[in-house]
Each structure stands twice: as C-alpha cells, then as structure tokens.
gemmi code that builds the backbone of each chain (N, CA, C; Angstrom):
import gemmi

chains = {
    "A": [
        ("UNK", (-21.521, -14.267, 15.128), (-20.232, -14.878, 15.443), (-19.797, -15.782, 14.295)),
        ("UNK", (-18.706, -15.466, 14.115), (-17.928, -16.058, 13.034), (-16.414, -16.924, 13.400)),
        ("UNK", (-16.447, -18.375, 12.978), (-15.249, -18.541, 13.263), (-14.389, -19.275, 12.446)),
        ("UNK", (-13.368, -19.971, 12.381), (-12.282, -20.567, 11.483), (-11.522, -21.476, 11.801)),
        ("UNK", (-11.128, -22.187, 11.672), (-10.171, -23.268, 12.288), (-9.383, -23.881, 10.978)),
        ("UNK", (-7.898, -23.741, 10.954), (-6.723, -24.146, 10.265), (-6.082, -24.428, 11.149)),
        ("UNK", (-4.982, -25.145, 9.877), (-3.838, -25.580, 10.779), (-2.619, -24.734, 11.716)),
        ("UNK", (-2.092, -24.999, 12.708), (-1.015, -23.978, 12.943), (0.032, -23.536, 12.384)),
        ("UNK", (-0.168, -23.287, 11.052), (1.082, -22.434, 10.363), (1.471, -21.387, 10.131)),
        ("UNK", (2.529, -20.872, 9.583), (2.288, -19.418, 8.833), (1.756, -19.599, 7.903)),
        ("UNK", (1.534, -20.641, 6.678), (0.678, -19.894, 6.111), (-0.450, -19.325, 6.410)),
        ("UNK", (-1.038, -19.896, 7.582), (-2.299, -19.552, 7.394), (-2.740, -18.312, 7.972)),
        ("UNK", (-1.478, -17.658, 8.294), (-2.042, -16.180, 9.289), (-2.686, -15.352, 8.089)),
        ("UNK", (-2.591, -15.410, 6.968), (-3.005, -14.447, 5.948), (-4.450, -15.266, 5.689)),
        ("UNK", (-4.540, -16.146, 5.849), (-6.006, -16.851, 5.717), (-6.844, -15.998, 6.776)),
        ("UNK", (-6.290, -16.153, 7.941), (-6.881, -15.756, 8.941), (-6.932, -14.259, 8.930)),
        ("UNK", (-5.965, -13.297, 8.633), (-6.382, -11.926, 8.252), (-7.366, -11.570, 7.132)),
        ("UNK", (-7.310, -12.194, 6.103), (-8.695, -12.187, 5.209), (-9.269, -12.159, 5.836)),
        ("UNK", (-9.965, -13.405, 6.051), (-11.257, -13.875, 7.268), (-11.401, -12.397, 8.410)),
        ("UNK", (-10.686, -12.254, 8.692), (-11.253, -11.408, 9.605), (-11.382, -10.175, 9.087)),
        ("UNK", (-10.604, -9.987, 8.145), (-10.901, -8.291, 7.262), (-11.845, -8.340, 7.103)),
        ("UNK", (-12.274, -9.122, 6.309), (-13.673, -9.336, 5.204), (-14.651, -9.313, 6.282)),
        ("UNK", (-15.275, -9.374, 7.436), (-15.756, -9.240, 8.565), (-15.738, -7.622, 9.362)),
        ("UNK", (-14.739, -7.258, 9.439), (-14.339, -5.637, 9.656), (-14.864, -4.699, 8.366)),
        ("UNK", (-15.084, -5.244, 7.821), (-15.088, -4.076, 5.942), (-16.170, -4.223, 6.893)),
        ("UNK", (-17.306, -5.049, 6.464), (-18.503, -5.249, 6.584), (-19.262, -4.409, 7.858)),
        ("UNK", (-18.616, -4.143, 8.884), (-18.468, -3.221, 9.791), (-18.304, -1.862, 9.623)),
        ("UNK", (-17.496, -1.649, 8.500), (-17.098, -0.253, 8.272), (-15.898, -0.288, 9.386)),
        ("UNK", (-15.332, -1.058, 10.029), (-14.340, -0.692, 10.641), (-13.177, 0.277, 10.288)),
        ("UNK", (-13.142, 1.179, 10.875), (-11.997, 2.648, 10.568), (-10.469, 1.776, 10.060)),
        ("UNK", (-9.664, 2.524, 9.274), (-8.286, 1.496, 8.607), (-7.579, 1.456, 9.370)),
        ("UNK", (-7.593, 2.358, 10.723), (-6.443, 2.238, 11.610), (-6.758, 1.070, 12.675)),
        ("UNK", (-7.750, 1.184, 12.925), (-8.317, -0.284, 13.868), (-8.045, -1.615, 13.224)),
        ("UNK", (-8.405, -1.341, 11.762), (-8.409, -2.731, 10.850), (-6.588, -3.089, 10.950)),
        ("UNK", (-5.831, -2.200, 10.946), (-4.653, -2.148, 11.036), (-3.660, -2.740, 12.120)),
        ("UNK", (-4.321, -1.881, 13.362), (-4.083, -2.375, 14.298), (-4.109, -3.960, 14.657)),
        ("UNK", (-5.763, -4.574, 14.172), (-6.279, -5.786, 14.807), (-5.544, -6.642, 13.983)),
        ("UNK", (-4.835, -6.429, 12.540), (-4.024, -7.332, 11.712), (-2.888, -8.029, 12.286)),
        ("UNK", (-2.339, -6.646, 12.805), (-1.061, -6.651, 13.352), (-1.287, -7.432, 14.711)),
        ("UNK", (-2.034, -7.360, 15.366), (-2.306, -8.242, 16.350), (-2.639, -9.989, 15.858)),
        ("UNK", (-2.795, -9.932, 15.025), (-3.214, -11.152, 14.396), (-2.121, -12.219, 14.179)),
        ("UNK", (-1.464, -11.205, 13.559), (0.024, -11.365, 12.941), (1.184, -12.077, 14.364)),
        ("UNK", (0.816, -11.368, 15.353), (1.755, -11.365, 16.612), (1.143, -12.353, 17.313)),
        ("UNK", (-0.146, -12.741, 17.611), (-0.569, -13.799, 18.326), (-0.989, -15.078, 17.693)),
        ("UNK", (-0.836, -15.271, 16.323), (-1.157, -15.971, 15.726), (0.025, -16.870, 15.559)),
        ("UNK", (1.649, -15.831, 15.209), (2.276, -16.447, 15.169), (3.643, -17.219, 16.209)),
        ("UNK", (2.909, -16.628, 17.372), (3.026, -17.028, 18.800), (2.160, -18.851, 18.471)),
        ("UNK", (1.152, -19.015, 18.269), (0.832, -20.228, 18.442), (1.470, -21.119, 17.657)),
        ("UNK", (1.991, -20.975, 16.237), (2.491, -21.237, 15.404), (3.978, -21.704, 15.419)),
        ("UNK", (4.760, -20.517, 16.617), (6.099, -21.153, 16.701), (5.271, -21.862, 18.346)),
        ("UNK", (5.186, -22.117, 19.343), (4.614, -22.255, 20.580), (3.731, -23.473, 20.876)),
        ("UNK", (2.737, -23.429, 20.361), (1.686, -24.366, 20.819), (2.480, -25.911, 20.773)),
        ("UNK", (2.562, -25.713, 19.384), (2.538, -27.665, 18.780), (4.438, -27.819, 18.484)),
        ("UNK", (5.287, -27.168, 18.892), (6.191, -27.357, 18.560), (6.739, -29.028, 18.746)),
        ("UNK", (7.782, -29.405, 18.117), (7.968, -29.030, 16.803), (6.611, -29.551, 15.953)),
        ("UNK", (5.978, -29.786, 16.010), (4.977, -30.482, 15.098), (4.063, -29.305, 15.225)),
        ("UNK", (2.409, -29.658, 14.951), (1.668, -28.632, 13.917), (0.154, -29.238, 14.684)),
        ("UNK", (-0.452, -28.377, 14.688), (-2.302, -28.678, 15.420), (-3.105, -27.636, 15.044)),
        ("UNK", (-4.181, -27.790, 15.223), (-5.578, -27.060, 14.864), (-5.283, -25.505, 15.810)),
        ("UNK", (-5.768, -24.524, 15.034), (-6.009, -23.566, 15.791), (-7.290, -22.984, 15.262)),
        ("UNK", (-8.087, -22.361, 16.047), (-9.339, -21.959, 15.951), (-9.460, -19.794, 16.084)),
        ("UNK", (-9.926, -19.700, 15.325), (-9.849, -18.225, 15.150), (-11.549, -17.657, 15.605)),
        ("UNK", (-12.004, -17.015, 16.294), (-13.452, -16.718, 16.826), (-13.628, -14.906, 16.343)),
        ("UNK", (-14.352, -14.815, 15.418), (-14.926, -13.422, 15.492), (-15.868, -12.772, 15.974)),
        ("UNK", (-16.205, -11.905, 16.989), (-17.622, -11.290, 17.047), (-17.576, -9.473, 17.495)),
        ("UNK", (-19.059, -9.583, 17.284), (-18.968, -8.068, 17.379), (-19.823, -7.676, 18.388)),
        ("UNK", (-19.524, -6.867, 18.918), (-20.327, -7.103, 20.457), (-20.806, -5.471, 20.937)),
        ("UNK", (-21.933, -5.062, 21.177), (-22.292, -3.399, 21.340), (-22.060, -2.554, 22.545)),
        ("UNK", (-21.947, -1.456, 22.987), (-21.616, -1.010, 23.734), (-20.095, -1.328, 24.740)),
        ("UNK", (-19.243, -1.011, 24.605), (-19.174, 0.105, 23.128), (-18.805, -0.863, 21.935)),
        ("UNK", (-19.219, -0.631, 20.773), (-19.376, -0.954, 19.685), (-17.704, -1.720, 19.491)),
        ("UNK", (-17.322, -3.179, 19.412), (-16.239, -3.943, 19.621), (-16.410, -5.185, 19.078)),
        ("UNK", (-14.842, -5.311, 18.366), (-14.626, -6.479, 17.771), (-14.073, -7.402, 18.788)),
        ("UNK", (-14.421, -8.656, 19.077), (-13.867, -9.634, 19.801), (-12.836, -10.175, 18.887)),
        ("UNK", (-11.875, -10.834, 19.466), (-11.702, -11.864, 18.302), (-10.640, -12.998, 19.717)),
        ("UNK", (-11.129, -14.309, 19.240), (-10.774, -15.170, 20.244), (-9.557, -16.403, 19.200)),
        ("UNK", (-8.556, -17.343, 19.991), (-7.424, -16.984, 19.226), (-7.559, -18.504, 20.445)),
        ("UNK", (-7.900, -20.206, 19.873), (-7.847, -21.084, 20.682), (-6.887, -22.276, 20.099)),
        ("UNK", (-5.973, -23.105, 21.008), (-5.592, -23.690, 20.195), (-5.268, -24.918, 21.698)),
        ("UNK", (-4.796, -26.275, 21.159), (-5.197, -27.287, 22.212), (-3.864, -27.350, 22.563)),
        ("UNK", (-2.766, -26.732, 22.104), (-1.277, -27.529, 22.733), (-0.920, -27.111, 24.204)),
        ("UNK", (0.698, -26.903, 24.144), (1.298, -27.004, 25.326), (0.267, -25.844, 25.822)),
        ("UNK", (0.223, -25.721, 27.664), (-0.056, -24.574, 27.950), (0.800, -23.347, 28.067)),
        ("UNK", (0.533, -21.930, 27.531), (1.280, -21.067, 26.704), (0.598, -19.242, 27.514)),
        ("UNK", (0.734, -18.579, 28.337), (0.057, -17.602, 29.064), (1.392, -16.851, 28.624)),
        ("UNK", (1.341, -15.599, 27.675), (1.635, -15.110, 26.635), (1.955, -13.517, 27.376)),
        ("UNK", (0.793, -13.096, 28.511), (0.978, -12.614, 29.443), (1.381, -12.260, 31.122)),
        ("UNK", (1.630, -13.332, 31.192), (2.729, -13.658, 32.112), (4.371, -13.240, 32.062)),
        ("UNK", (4.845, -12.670, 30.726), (5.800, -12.135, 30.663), (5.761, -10.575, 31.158)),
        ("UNK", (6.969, -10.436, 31.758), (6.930, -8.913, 32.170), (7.150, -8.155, 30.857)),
        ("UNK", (6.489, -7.080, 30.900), (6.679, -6.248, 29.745), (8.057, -5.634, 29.211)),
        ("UNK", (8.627, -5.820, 27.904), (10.098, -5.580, 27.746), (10.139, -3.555, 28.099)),
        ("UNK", (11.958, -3.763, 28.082), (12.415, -2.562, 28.287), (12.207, -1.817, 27.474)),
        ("UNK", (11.600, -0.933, 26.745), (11.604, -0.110, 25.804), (12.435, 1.194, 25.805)),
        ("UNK", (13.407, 1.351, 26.721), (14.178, 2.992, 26.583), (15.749, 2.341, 26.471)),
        ("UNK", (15.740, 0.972, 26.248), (17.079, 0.775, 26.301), (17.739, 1.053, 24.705)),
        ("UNK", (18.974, 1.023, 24.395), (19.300, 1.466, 23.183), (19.403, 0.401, 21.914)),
        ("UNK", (19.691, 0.712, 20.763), (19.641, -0.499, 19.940), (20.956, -1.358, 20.514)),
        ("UNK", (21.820, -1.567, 20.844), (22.779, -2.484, 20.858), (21.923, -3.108, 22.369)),
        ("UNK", (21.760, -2.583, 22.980), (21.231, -3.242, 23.734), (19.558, -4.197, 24.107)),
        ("UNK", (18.952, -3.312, 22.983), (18.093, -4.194, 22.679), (17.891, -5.675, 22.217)),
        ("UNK", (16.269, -6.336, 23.287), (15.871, -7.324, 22.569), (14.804, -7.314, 22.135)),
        ("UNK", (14.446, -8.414, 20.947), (13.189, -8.328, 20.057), (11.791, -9.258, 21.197)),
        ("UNK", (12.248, -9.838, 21.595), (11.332, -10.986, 22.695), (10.639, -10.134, 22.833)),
        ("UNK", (9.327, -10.702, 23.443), (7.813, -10.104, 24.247), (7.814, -8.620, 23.588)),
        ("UNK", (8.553, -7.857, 21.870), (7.858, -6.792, 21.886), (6.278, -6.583, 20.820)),
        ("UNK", (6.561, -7.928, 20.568), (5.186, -8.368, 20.123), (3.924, -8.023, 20.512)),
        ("UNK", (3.693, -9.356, 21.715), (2.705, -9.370, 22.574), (2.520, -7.727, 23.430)),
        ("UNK", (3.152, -6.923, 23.091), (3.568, -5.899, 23.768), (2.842, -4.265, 22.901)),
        ("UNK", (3.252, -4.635, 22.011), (2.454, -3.873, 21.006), (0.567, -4.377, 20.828)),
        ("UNK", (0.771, -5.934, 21.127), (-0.796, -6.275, 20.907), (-1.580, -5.238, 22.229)),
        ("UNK", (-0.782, -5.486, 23.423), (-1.577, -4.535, 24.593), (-1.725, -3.209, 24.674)),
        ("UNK", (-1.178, -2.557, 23.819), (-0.664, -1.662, 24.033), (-2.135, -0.882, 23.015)),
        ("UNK", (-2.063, -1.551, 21.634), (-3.538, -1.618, 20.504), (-4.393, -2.049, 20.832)),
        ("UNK", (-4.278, -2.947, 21.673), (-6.362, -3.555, 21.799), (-6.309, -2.981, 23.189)),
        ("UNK", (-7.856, -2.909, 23.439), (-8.299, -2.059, 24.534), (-8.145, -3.424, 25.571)),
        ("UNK", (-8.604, -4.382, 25.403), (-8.556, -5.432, 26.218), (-7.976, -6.967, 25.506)),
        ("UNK", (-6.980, -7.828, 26.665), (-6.566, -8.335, 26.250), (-6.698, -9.532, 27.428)),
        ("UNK", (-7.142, -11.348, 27.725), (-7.346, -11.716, 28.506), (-6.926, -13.448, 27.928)),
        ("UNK", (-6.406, -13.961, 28.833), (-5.842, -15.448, 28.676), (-6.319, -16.383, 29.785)),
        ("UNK", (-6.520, -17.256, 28.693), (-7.235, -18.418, 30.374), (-6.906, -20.084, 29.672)),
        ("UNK", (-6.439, -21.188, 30.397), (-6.162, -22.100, 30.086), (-7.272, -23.160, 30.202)),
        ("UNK", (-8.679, -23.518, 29.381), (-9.552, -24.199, 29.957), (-9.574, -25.209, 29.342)),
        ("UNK", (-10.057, -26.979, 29.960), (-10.069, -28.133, 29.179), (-8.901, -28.443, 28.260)),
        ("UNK", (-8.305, -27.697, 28.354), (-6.816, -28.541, 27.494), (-6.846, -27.493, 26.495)),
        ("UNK", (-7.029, -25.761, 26.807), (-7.149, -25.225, 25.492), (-6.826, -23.785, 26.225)),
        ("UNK", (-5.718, -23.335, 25.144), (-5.539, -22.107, 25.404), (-6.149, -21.197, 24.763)),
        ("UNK", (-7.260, -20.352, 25.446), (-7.614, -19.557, 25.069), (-7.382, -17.745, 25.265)),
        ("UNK", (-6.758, -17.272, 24.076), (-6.626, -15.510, 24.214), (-7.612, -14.774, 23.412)),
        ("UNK", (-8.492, -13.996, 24.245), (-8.953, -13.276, 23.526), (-8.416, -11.481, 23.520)),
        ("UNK", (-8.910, -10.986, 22.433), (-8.484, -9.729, 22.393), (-9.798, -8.818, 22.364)),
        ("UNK", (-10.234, -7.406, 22.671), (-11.458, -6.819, 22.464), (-10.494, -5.126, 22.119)),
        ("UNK", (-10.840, -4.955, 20.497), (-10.887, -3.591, 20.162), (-12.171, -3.040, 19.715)),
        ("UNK", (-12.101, -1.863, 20.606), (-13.315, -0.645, 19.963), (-13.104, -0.092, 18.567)),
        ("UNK", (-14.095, -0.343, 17.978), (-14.299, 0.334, 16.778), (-14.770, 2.200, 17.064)),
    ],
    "B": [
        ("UNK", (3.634, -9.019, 0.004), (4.521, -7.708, 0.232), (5.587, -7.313, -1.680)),
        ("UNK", (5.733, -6.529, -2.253), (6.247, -5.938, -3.058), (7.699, -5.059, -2.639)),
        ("UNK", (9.068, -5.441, -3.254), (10.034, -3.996, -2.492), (10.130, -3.749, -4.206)),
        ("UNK", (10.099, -2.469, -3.752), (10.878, -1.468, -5.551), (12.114, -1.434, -5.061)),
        ("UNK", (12.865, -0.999, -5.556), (14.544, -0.406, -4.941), (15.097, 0.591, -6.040)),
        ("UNK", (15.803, 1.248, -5.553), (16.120, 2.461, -6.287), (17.978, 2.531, -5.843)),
        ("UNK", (18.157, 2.718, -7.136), (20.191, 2.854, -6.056), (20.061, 4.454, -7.031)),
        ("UNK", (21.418, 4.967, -6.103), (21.506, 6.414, -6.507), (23.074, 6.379, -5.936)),
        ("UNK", (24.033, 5.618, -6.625), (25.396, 5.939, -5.778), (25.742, 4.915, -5.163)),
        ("UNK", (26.165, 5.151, -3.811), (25.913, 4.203, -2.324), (24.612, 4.499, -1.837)),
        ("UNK", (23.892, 5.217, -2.311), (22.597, 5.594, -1.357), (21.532, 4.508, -2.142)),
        ("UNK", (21.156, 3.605, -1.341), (19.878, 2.679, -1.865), (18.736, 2.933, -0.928)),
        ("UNK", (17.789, 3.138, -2.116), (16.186, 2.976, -1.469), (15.302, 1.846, -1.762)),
        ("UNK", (15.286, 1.314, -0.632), (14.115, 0.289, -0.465), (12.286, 0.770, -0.345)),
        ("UNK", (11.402, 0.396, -0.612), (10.399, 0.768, -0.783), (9.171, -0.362, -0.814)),
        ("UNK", (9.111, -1.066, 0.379), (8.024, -1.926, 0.668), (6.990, -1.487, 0.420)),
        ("UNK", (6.079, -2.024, -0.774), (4.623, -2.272, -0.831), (4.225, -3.388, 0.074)),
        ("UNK", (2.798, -2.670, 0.953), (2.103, -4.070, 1.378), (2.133, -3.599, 2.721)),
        ("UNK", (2.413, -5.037, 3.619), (2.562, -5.385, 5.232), (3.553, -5.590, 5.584)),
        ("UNK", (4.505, -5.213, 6.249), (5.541, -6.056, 7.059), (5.363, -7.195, 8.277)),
        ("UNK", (4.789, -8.177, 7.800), (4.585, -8.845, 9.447), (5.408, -10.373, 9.317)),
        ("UNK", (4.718, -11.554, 9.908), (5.714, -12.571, 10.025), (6.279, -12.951, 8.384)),
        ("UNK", (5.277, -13.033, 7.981), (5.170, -13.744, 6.364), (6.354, -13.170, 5.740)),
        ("UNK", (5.759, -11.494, 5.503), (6.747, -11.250, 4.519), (8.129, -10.228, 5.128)),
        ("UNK", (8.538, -10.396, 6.354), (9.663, -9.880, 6.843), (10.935, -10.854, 6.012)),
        ("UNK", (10.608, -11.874, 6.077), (12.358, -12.495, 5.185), (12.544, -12.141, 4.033)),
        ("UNK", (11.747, -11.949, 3.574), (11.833, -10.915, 2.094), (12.932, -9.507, 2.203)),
        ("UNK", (12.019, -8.821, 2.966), (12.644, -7.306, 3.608), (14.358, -8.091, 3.090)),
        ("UNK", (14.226, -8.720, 4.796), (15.013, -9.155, 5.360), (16.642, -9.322, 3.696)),
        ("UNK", (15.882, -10.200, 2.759), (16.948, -10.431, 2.307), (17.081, -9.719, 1.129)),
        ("UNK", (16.548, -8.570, 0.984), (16.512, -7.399, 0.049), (18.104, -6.443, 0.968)),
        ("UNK", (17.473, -6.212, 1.858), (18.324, -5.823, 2.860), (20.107, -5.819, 2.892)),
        ("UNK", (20.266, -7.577, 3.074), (21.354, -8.334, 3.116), (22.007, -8.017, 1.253)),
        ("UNK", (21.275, -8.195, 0.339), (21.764, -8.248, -0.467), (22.481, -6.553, -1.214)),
        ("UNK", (22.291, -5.648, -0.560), (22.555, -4.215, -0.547), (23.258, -3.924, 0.348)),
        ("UNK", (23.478, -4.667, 1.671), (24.111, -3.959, 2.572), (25.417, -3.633, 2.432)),
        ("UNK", (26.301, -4.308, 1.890), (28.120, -4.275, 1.285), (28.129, -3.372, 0.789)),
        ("UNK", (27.113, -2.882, -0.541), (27.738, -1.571, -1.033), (26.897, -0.531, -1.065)),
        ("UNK", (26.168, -0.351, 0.172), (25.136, 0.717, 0.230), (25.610, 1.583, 1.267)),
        ("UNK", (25.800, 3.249, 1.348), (26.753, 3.696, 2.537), (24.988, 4.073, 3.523)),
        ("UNK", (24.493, 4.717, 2.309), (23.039, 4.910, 3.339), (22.158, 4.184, 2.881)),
        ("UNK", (20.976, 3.591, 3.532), (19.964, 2.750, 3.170), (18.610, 3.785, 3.594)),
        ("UNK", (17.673, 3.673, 2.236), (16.194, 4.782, 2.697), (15.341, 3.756, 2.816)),
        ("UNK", (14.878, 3.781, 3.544), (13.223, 2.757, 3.607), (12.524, 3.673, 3.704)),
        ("UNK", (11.824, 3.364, 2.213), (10.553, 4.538, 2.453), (9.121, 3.971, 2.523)),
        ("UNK", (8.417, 4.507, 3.631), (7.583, 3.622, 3.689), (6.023, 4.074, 3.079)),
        ("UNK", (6.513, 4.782, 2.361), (5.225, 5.537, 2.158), (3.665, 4.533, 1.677)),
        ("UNK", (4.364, 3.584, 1.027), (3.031, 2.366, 0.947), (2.840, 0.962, 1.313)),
        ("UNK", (3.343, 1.314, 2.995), (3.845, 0.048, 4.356), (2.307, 0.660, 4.906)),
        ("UNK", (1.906, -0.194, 4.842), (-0.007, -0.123, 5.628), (0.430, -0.490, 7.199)),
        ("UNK", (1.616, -1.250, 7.448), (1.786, -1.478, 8.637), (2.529, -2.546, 8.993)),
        ("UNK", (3.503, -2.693, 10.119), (4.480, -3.695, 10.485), (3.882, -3.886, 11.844)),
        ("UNK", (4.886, -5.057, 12.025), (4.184, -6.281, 13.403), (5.886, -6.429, 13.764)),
        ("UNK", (5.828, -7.205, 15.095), (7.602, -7.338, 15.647), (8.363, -7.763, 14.612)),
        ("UNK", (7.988, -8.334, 13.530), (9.047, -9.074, 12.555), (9.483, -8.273, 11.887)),
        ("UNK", (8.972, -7.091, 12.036), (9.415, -6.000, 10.794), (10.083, -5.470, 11.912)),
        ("UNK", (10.109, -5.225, 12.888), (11.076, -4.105, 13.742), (12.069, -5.159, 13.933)),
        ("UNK", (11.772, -6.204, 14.300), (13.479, -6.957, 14.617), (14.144, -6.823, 13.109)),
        ("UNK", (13.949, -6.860, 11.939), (14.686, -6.796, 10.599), (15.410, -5.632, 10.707)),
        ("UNK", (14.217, -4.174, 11.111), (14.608, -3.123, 10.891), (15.850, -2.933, 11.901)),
        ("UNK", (16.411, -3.224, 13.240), (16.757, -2.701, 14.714), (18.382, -3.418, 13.857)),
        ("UNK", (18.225, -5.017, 13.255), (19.134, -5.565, 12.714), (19.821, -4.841, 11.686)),
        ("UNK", (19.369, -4.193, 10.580), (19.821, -3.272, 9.482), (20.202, -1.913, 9.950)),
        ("UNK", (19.618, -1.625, 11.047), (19.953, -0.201, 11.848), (21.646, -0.554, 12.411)),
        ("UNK", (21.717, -1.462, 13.472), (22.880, -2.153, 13.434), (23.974, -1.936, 12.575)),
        ("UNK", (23.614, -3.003, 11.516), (24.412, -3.238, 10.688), (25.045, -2.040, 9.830)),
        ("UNK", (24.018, -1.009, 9.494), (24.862, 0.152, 9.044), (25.206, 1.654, 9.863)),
        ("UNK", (25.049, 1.323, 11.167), (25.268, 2.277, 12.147), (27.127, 1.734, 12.468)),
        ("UNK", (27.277, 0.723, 12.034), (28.825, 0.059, 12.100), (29.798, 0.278, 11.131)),
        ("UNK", (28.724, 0.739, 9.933), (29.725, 1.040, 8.910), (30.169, 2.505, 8.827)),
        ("UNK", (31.606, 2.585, 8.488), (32.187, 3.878, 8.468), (31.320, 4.521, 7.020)),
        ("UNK", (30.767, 5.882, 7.828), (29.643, 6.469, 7.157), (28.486, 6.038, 6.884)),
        ("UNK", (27.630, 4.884, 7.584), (26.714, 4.397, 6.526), (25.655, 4.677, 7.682)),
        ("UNK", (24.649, 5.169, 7.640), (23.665, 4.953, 7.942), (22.152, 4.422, 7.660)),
        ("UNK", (20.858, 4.079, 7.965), (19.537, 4.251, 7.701), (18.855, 4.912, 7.793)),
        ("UNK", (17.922, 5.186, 7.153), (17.036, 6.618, 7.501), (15.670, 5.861, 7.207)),
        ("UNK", (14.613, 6.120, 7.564), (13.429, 5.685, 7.445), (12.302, 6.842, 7.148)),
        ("UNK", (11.481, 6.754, 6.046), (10.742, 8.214, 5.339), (9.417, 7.624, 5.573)),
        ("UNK", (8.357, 8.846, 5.560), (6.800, 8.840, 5.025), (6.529, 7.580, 6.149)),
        ("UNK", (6.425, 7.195, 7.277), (5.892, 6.593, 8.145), (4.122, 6.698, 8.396)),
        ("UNK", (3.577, 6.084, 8.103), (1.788, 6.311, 8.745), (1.869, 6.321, 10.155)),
        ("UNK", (0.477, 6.993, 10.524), (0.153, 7.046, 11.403), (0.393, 5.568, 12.603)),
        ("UNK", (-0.239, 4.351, 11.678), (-0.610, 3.003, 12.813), (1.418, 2.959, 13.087)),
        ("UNK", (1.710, 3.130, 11.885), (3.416, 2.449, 12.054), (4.190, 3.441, 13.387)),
        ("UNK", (4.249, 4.480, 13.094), (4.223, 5.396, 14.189), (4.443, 5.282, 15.130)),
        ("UNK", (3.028, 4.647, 15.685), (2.480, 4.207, 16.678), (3.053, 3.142, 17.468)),
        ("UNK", (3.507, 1.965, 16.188), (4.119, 1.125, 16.686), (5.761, 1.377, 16.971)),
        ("UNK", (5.986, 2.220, 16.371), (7.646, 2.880, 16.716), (7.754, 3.623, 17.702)),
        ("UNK", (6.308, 4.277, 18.067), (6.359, 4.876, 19.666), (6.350, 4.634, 21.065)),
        ("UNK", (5.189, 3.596, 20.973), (5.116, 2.651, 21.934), (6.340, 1.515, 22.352)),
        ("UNK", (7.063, 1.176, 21.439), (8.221, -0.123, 21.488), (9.414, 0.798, 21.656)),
        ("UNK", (9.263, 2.251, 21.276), (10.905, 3.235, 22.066), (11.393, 2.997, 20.606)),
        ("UNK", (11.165, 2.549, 19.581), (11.861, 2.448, 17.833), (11.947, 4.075, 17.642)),
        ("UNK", (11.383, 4.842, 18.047), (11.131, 6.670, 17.479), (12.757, 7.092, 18.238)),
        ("UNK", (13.006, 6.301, 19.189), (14.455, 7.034, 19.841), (15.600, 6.199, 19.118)),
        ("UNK", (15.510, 4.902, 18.834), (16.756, 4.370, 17.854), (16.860, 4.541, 16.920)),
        ("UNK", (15.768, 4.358, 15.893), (15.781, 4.739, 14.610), (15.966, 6.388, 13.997)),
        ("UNK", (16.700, 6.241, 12.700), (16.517, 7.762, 12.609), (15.374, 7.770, 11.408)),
        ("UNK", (14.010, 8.766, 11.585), (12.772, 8.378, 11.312), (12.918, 10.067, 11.128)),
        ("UNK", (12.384, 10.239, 9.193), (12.604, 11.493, 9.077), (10.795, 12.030, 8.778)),
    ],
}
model = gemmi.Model(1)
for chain_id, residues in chains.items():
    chain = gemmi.Chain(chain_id)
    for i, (resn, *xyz) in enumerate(residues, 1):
        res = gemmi.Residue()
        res.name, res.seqid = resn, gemmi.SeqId(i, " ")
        for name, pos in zip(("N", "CA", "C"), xyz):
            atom = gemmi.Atom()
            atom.name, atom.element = name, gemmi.Element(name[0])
            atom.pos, atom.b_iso = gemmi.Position(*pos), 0.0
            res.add_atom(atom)
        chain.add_residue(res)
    model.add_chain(chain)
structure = gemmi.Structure()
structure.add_model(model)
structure.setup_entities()
C-alpha cells in the first residue's frame, strides 16, 4: 500500500496520476485500464478540488493498493471537507441531444461505468471514495 | 497536452497530443475559440489523444454547438481509440458527435 497526500488543487491531479502510474507500470497494468483509472482520477480528483474546501484549499489523501483475487487496483480518494456523496446523484440522461444536453454528473458517470466497483462513506469528518478496477 | 493545427482553406485541423482531462481542456478549449470565426469545418484528429475525462467532452459538445450553427460549418472527429470510444459510448457522445 502506497499513499500520497497534497494539497487540493489542480495542480496536483497530474502529481497524483504519476504516482499512481508509476505503481500500475510496475504491475504491468494493461494501457486501457491504466487509461481508464487516469481518467477516473482526473474526474474524482477534481470533484474534491472544485467541492471539498471551497472556496479555500485542504489536504487530500490519495491511497493505492493492489489486492488478489481477482487481481485489482484499489485506489482510495480521502479528503476532510464539506460532506460530498458524489453518488447520490441520479445518473445523467445520456440519449438526450446536444442542445439539450448537460455536462453535470457525466463525470462521476463515466468513473462507474470504468471501474468495476465504486463505494462512498462519510467517516470521522472524512470523505472517503474508493474505486476497485480489475486488472 | 500538445495541439498541432493544420488549416487547409476553411477546413482546420486540430490535433491534440497527450490527455484531454481537467488540466489541459482550456488549452483545447482556446485553440478552438481562436479558429472558430473562420473555420467552416473543424477536424479533431485524435489519433495521439491517449484519452479524455468530462472536461474534454464538455469543450467538445460546446464546439459541436458552435459550428453545427454555422451556415455550413461543421465538426468531424477522426482516429478515436478504443478507451475514448468508450467514453463517447457510454455518455451517448457516439449519437451527437459526428465521429468518422
């Protein structure tokens, strides 16, 4: 288990995709998984970033592990601000047309849709999401 | 993220190297804006886009827009990967976009 803790910004989502690449190589993780779990990175990361500490800025904690049967990357995604359940939104419309489209929840939407498992829980003053993709 | 661009006329091609995700979507974004007046079609080719996140589809749904309004102008989107695909399939982007 591997983990990270920066501040809540954008910059640091690319900190945090390193970090976790460099962890997946090492795995041999397939490019489409590595792909996938970025992009998830990207979407829940920067959910805490606009979300947690608004307007101001707090610690967020990034958790890696790899866990067997079936052979899976965890990756846990904690941060202390407002409380924030990311899944509690109903899932957007997807057959509606572009003028009528909105961009909201298609984020978090794509994250469920790529990781096999996806789970939120608010404990001690800390929101915690984790995600679990099979390698 | 890297864009090449290519003009040929009114027809401009954009050509993201890299990721599309939060970071480097305002980039896209204002590559985009700065072509849109005199471009009748816009190509995004994505042939070396490893992969986009919502920030790249809200840019893209916005530029789809914007030249689906203009008399004659459309977007076309080329060489898509597999993960991107994926993400244009699942979010319903494969029915708005025109994705050759």
């Amino acid at each position: 288990m591997k983990e990270l803790t920066v501040e809540a910004t954008l910059e640091s989502i690319s900190v945090i995709t390193d970090f976790v690449d460099e962890l997946l190589e090492q795995y041999h993780c397939p490019m489409k998984a590595q792909a996938q779990i970025d992009i998830a990175i990207d979407e829940l990361f920067s959910n805490i970033v606009h979300y947690a500490y608004h307007p101001g800025t707090g610690p967020a904690t990034v958790r890696v592990e790899v866990v067997e049967e079936p052979l899976s990357v965890v990756i846990t995604f904690i941060d202390q601000g407002v409380p924030y359940d990311p899944l509690a939104k109903a899932d957007p419309d997807v057959t509606l047309s572009a003028e009528e489209r909105e961009i909201g929840g298609l984020g978090i939407y794509i994250v469920k849709k790529n990781m096999n498992e996806i789970t939120y829980e608010y404990v001690d003053g800390r929101n915690i999401l984790k995600i679990r993709k099979e390698l | 993220m890297t864009i090449e661009k290519k003009e040929n006329g009114s027809e401009i091609m954009l050509i993201p190297v890299g990721r599309l995700d939060t970071t480097t979507a305002p980039q896209l974004e204002t590559q985009i804006n700065a072509v849109s007046e005199r471009a009748e079609t816009l190509i995004m080719d994505f042939q070396q886009l490893e992969y986009l996140s919502s920030a790249g589809l809200r840019i893209l749904l916005s530029a789809h827009k914007t030249f689906m309004k203009k008399a004659n102008g459309k977007m076309i989107i080329r060489h898509v990967n597999e993960t991107i695909h994926e993400v244009f399939e699942v979010t319903g982007f494969l029915d708005i976009l025109n994705i050759e």
